[in-house]
N, C-alpha and C positions, 0 to 999 in steps of 0.2 A: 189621286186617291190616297187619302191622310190611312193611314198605320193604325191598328186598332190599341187604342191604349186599357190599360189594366187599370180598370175601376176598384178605388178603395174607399175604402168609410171612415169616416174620422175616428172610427172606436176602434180601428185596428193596430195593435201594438205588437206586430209582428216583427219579426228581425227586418225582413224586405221593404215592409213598410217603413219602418223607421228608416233604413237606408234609403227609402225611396222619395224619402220626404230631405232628408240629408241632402242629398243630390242637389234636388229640387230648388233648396232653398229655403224651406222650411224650419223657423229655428225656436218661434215662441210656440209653446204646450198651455195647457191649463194644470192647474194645483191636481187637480184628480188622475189625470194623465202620467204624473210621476211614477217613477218605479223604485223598489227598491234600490236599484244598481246606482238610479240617477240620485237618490238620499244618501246612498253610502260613500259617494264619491266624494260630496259635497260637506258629510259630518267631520264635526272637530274631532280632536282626540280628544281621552277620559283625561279626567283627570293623574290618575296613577303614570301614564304613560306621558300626560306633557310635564310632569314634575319630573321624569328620568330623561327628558328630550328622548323618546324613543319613538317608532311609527306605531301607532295606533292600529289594528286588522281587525273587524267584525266578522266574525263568521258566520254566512247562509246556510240554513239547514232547511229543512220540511219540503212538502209538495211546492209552496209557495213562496220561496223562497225567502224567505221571513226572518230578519235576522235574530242573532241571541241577545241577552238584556247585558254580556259580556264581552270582551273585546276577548285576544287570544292569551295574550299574554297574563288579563286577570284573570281568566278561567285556569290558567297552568297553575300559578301562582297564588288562587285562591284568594283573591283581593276585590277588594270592595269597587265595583265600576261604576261610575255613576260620571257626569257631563254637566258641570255648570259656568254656564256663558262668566259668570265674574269672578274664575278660578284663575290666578296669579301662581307662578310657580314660588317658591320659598326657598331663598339661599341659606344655607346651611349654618356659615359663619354668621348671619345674623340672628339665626334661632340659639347659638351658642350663649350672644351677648343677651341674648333677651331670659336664656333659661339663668345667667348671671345675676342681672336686674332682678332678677323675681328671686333669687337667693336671697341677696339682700334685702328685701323686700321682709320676706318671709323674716328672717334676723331681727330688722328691726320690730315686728309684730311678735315676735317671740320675748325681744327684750321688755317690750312695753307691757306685755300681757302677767310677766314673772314678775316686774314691780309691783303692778296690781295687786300680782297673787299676793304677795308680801303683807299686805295689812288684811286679806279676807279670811283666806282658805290655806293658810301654813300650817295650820294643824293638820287638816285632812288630808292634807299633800303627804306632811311628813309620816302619817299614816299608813297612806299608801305605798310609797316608796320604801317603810320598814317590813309590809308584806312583801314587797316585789322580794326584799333581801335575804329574808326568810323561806321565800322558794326557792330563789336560785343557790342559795346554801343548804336545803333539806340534802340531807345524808351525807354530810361535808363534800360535799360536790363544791370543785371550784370556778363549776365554769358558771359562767355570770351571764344575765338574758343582755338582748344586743342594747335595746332600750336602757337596760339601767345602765351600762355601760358608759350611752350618750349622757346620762342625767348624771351619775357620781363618779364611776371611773376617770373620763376626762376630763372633769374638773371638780377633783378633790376638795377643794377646797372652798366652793363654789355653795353651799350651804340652801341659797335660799329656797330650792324645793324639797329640803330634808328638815330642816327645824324652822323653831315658830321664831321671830324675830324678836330679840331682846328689848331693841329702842325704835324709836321712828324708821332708820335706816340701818340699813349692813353695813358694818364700819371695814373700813379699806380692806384690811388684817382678812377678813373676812373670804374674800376671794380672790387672793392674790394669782393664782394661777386662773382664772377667768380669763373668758375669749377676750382682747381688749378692740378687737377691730370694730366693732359697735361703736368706741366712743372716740375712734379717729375722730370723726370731724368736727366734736365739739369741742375738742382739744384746741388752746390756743398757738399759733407759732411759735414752733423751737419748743413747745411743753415736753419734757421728757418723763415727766414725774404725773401720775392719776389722783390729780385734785379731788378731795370730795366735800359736802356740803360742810360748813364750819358748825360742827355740833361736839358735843362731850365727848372726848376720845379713849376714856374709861370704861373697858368693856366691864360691866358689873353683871357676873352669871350668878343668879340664885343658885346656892348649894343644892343640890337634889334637883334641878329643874334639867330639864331636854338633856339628857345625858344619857339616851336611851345606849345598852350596848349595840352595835352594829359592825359589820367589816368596812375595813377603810382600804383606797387604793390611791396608789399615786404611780403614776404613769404604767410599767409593764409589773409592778410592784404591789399585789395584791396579798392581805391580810387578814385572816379570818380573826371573828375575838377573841377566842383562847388566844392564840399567838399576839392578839395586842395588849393581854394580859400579861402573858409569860415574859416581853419584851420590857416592860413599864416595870416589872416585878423584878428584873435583872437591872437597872438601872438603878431603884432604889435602892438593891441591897451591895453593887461593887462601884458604883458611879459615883450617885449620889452626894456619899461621905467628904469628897473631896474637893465638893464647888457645890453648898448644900442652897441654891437657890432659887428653886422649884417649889412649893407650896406639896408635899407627900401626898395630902388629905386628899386630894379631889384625885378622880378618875382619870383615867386615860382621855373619856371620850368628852369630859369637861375640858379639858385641853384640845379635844380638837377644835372645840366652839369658839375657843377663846382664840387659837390661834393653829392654823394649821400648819404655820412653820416652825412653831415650838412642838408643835407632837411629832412630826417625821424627824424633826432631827434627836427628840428622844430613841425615838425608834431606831433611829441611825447607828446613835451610840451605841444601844446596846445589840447591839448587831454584830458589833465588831470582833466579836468572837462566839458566835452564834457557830456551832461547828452540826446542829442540825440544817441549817441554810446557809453552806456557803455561798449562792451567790444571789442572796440578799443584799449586800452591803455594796456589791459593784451596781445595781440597780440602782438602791439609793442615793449611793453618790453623785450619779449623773442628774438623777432626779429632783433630790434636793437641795443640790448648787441650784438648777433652774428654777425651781419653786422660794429660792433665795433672791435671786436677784430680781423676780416679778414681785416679788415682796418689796423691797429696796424700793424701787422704783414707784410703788404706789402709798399714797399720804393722805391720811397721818398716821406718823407711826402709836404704838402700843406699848405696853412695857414688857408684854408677851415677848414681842417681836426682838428688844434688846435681850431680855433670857437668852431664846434660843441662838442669840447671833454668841454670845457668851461663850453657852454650852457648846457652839460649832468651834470657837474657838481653844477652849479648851482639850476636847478630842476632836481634830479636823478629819477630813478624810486622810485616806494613805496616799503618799505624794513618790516618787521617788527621785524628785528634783527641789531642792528649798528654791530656786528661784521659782517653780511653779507652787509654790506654798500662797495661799493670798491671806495667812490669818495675822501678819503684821497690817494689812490694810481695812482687815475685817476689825481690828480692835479700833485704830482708828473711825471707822463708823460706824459701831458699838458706842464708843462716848459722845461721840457729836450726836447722834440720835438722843442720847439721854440727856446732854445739854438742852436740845429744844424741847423737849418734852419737860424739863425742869426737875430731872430727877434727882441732880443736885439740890436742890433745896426744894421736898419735898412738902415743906407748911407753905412755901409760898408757891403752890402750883398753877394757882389761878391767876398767876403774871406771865403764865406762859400759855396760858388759852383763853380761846377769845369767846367759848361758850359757859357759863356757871360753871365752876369746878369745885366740888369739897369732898376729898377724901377722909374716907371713915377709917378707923383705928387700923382694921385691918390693913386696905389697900395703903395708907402711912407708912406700915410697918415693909410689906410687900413693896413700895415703893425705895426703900430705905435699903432693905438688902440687897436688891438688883443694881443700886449703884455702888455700894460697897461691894460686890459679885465684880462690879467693870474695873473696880479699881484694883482687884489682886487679879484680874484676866489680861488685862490690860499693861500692868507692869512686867508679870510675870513671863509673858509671851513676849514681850520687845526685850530683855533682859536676855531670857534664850534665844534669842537673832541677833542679838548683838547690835542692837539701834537705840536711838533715843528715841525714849517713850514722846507721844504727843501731850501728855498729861505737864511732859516737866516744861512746856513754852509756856504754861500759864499755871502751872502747882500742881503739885500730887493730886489734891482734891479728897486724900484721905486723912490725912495730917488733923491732928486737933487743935493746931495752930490758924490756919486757913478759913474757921468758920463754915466749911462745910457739915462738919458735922457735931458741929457744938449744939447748934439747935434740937438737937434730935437724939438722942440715946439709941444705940445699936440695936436693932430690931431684931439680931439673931441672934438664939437660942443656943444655938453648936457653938461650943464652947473652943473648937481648935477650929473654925471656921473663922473667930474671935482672933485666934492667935495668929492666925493666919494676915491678917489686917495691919497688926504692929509688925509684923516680918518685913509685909511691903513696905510701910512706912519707913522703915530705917534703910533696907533697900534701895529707896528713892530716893533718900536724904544722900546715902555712900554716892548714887550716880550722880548727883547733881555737884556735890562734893569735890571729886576724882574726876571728872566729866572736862577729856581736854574741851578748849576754849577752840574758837574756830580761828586766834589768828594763827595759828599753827599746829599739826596734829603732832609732832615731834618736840614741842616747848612742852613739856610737863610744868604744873608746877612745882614752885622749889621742896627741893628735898627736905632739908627743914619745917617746912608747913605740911612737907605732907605727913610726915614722922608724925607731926603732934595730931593731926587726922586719923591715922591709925590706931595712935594711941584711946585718941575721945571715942570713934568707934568700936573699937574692943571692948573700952568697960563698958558701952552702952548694948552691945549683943549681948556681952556676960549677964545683964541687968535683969536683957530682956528672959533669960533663960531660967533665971531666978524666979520669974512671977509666977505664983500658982493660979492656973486658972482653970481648974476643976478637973483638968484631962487627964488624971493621975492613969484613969485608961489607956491610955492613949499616949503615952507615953513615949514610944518609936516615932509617932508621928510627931508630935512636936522636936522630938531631939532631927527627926530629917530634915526639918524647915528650920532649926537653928541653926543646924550644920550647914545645909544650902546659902543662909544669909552671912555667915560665916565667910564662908567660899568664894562669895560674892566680892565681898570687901579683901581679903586675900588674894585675888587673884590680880589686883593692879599691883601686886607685889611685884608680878615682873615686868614692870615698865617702870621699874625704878633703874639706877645705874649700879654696875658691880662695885662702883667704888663708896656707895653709902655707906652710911655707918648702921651699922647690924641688920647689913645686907643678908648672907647667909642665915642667919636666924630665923629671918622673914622668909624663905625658901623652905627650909625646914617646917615652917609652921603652915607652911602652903599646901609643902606632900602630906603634914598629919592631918589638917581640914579635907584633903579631899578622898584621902584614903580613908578618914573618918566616914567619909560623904556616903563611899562606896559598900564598908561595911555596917553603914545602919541601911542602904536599902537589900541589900541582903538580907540582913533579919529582916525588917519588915514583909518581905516576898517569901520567905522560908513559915512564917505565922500565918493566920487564916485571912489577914488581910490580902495577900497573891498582891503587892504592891504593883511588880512590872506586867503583869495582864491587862490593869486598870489605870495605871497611874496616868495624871494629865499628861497633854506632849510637851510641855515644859520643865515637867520631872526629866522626860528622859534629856533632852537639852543640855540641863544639869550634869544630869550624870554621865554625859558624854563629856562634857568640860573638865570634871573631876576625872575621868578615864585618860583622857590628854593631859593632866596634870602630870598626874603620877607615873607617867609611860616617861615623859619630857624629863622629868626630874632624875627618874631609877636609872634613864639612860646616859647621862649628864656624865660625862668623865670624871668631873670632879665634885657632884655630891652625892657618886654611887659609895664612895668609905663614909659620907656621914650619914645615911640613909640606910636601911635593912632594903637593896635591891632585887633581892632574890622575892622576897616578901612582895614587897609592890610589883612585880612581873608575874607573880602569881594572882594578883588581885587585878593585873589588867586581865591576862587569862578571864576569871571570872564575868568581867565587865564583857568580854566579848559575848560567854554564853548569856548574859542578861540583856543584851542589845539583841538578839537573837531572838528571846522570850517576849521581849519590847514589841518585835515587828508585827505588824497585823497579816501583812499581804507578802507574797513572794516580792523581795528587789523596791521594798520602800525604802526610806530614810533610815530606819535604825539597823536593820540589814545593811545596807550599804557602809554603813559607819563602821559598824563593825568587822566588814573586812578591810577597812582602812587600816584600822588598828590591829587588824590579827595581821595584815604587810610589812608593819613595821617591824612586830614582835619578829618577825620571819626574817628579817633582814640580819644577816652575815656580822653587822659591823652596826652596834647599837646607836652609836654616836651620829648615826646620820639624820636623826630626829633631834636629837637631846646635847650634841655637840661635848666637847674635850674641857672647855675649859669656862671657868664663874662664869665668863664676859658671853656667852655662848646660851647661858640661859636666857638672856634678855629677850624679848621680845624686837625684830627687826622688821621684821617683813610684814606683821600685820598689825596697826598699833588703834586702829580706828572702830573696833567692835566689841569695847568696853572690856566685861571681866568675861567674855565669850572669846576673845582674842586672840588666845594659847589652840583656840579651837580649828582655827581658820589661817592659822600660820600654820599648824602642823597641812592642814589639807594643804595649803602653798608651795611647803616643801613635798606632800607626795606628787601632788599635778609635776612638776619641777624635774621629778626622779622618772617618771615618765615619759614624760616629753622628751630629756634626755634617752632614755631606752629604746623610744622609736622612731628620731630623728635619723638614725642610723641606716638604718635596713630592714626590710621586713621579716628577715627572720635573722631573731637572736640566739646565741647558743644560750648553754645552761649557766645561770650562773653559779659560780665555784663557789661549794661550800653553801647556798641557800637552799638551792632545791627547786628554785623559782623557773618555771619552763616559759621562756621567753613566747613562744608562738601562743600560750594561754594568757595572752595579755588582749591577744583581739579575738578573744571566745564573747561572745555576741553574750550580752547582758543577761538575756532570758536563757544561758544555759549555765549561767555561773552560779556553782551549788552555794548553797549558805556555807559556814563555816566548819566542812567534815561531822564529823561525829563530836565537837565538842560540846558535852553534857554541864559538865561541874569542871575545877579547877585541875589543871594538868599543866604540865611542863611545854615547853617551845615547841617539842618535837611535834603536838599535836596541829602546830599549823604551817609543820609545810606542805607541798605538794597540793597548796590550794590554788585556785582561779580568779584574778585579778582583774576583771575587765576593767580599759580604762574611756575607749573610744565614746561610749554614751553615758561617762558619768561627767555630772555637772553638780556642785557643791557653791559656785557662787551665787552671793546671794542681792 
């Protein structure tokens, strides 16, 4: 008798049943038989969850146990859940290089859309962009929207969505500090320099045209217009005067168009004693070196471009190293620029470009005095270094001799700007003259020839001093650059031999030129011109050469009875406080100098600069740095005096009789005071008990 079995019905989805069928053997269902449990078992993960590799959970809710439209973790998290079969996960570092790609992407779409813009919509742009300016400066607010920031602040110089375009194209000048990564790859191999289409490289701005006022900025260096007014305003009236080769008439903002490396280093300069913003000028400096050398490096140059390399050269930044000085290498490419540009021979320009060139009277005239500007920048900065000029491998180039400038009558009006031109000239003829020969720096030549050299240079300074050339005004200034060329030619006096004939006479005539030297910039600084606030950095140069003159000579054992010594150590005194007045910044160059000189004066035993006897003043130790010589021998012997004092031990006692505290020799540069209280002209006493540091100065050059 068979077991009564448990009748079931195929629509039965009972726990037992399904077990019962399990058992059994039982294992295909039909589609409608499914359950939830058996769908949820068998679902993919969401998307959200297979892109973190984590486990996907459906949550069962209701009578029916019916799942949600959510998994658990995108209901926690509030995230979009959704399941599709052709969902790939996304690695991460690939989205990186792809959001890369599409930077670039976008760059070069931005590039090609702003060339466009260039011939259509430049008006309306620069439109727009003069309102943005105008809000973000409403109620001298300086904070600037982020947008204009991307459009003008980061690139300065970068013009073409702020004014309408002059010519076909934006000429190099134009945006030198521009993004340059754009035009990597159409750059040729090894190209270091940014070619651009061969067209007329004459920027020619109509007077009056796109010179709207606006604020300009260059890197963290922001300026509102009053301040690029007041800044251009200080330039014309203490700068100016003394390298007159900027065109006055036009505006600030017409110099920006023309050239944005000439208007920030205007702004530079006069900066340099901006005592409402001092730290303006640490700004700029960093700024407009970099906005200099992306200039450099992109062609073809302007004659904007040599201006302002000029004007850099004539006030550079504050250094407190001459070996980190670059303005002997910036003259050098100041003339070579003007050489290709043909500013040399400014009728014949159109032999030096390959697109139609004719300049009109103006830009003639403009082209005329910016290389007569290269030619007194040019001398005058390698003369105060103590180098030979790049001018004299192949001619002065200002000489009336040379054909340079016979063609062309002098385009400048300023009359001691004028005078300024025949100073160099003679100048250049003394160094090329006196200029040892390179088979040896110690073979002078003969003493005889050089007698009669001194001679023909004397009356031709005398000569030049004679000519009236209308500056009856001006009269300090011209006697300062007589006296300077004077000095010049003097100072190879001491690379002659004690045993010449009217050796000492020529010593004598050496301290009254330079003590000349000393008390005409005195006056000048005492009148309203404020000479040492403004003067270029090859005045002070100068007057440091003459300040070592006359220290070397007063100290001389034996031409202190022919010489009023007492006299001359008061006028070096003097020369201290005026290298003091010279300095821009704490611990530059004329600062430093000047405690040089105020160490000696402090020294016990005078003769350890200036030596006992004739043979003593010769020049020994440095003979290769022309009429700057005397300059850089003295620094020779103080390294020297030095080195001897802390070769020893690290701590020295006092020494006897000076006052000098040996352990203030390694007082860390940044706390070594200027020179005490010295104001005006005082006795010795005022310099001792100063601070010498010797460990971070560096004078060679």
């Amino acid at each position: 008798m068979q077991s009564p079995r448990t009748a079931t019905s195929p629509g039965d989805n009972s726990p037992s049943s399904r077990a019962t069928r399990s058992r059994s053997g039982v294992t295909s269902v039909s589609a409608s038989e499914k359950t939830p449990g058996d769908v949820a078992s068998r679902r993919k993960a969401c998307n959200q969850c297979k892109q973190q590799k984590l486990r996907c959970e459906y949550v069962f809710q209701g009578a029916h146990n019916r799942m949600q439209s959510q998994c658990r973790r995108c209901h926690r998290l509030e995230l979009e859940c959704k399941i599709e079969n052709g969902f790939r996960r996304t690695r991460k570092r690939r989205r990186s290089t792809d959001f890369q790609d599409e930077i670039v992407e976008l760059k070069r779409q931005l590039n090609e859309a702003q060339a466009q813009a260039s011939t259509t919509s430049h008006t309306l742009a620069g439109e727009e962009v003069e309102a943005e300016w105008a809000m973000a400066t409403e109620g001298n607010s300086r904070h600037l929207d982020f947008s204009l920031n991307n459009a003008i602040i980061a690139y300065p110089d970068d013009t073409a969505l702020s004014v309408a375009p002059l010519s076909g194209s934006i000429d190099a000048i134009r945006s030198p500090g521009g993004d340059t990564t754009t035009t990597e790859q159409s750059r040729a191999p090894g190209l270091t320099t940014r070619p651009e289409i061969d067209q007329q490289t004459t920027r020619r701005l109509p007077r009056g045209s796109f010179n709207v006022p606006r604020p300009r900025a260059l890197g963290n260096a922001v300026l509102s217009v009053e301040e690029i007014e007041d800044l251009f305003q200080i330039f014309k009236m203490c700068y100016h005067p003394f390298l007159p080769v900027i065109d006055t008439a036009r505006t600030p903002h017409e110099y920006y168009e023309l050239s944005g490396l000439l208007f920030w280093v205007i702004i530079s300069i006069a900066a340099r004693r901006l005592k409402s913003q001092p730290t303006l000028l640490p700004k700029l400096a960093r700024n407009v070196t970099d906005l200099l050398w992306r200039t450099v490096r992109t062609t073809p140059y302007s004659v904007h471009v040599v201006q302002a390399i000029a004007l850099l050269c004539t006030w550079p930044f504050p250094t407190s190293s001459s070996t980190s000085d670059p303005t002997f290498m910036l003259t050098g490419l100041m003339i070579q620029m003007g050489v290709q540009m043909g500013l040399n021979r400014p009728l014949d320009a159109q032999d030096f470009s390959k697109a139609p060139l004719e300049l009109t009277d103006m830009e003639l005239a403009e082209w005329t005095r910016t290389w007569e500007a290269c030619m007194i920048v040019s001398q005058s900065a390698t003369i105060g270094c103590g180098l030979q000029t790049p001018l004299q491998l192949y001619g002065s180039g200002i000489s009336q001799d040379d054909g340079v400038r016979n063609d062309i009558e002098s385009a400048v009006d300023n009359a001691k700007f004028k005078y300024n031109l025949m100073i160099e000239t003679f100048r250049s003829r003394v160094t090329m003259a006196l200029l040892d020969k390179p088979r040896d720096a110690r073979h002078q030549p003969a003493t005889r020839e050089r007698l009669i050299l001194y001679r023909l240079f004397n009356k031709e300074i005398t000569e030049i001093e004679g000519k009236s050339l209308n500056i009856s005004s001006a009269t300090e200034v011209k006697t300062w650059h007589s006296t300077a060329a004077r000095l010049h030619l003097h100072a190879f006096y001491l690379f002659d031999h004690a045993s010449s004939e009217g050796y000492e006479e020529r010593i004598c005539a050496l301290y009254a030129t330079a003590s000349s030297l000393i008390d005409s910039s005195r006056m000048l600084d005492e009148r309203q011109v404020q000479f040492f606030d403004y003067c270029p950095f090859f005045c002070y140069q100068i007057f440091v050469c003459a300040s070592m003159i006359v220290l070397r000579i007063a100290s001389n054992g034996h031409f202190r009875s022919m010489v009023d010594a007492t006299e001359g150590m008061k006028l070096v005194e003097a020369s201290i406080a005026a290298l003091r007045k010279m300095s821009v910044v704490n611990n530059d160059l004329p600062a430093r100098l000047g405690d040089v000189i105020g160490f000696f004066c402090a020294l016990p035993d005078p003769t350890k600069i200036g030596g006992t006897t004739v043979e003593d003043i010769q020049l020994k130790q440095v003979r290769n740095r022309l009429s700057v010589s005397v300059v850089h021998d003295c620094l020779a012997t103080w390294r020297k005096h030095f080195m001897a004092e802390t070769e020893g031990s690290a701590q020295r006692q006092r020494v006897e009789g000076g006052g000098l505290i040996a352990s203030s020799f390694r007082t860390p540069v940044g706390d070594s005071p200027y020179l005490g209280g010295l104001s005006s002209i005082g006795d010795a006493q005022n310099m001792f008990g100063l601070d010498f540091s010797f460990d971070n100065w560096d004078f060679s050059v």
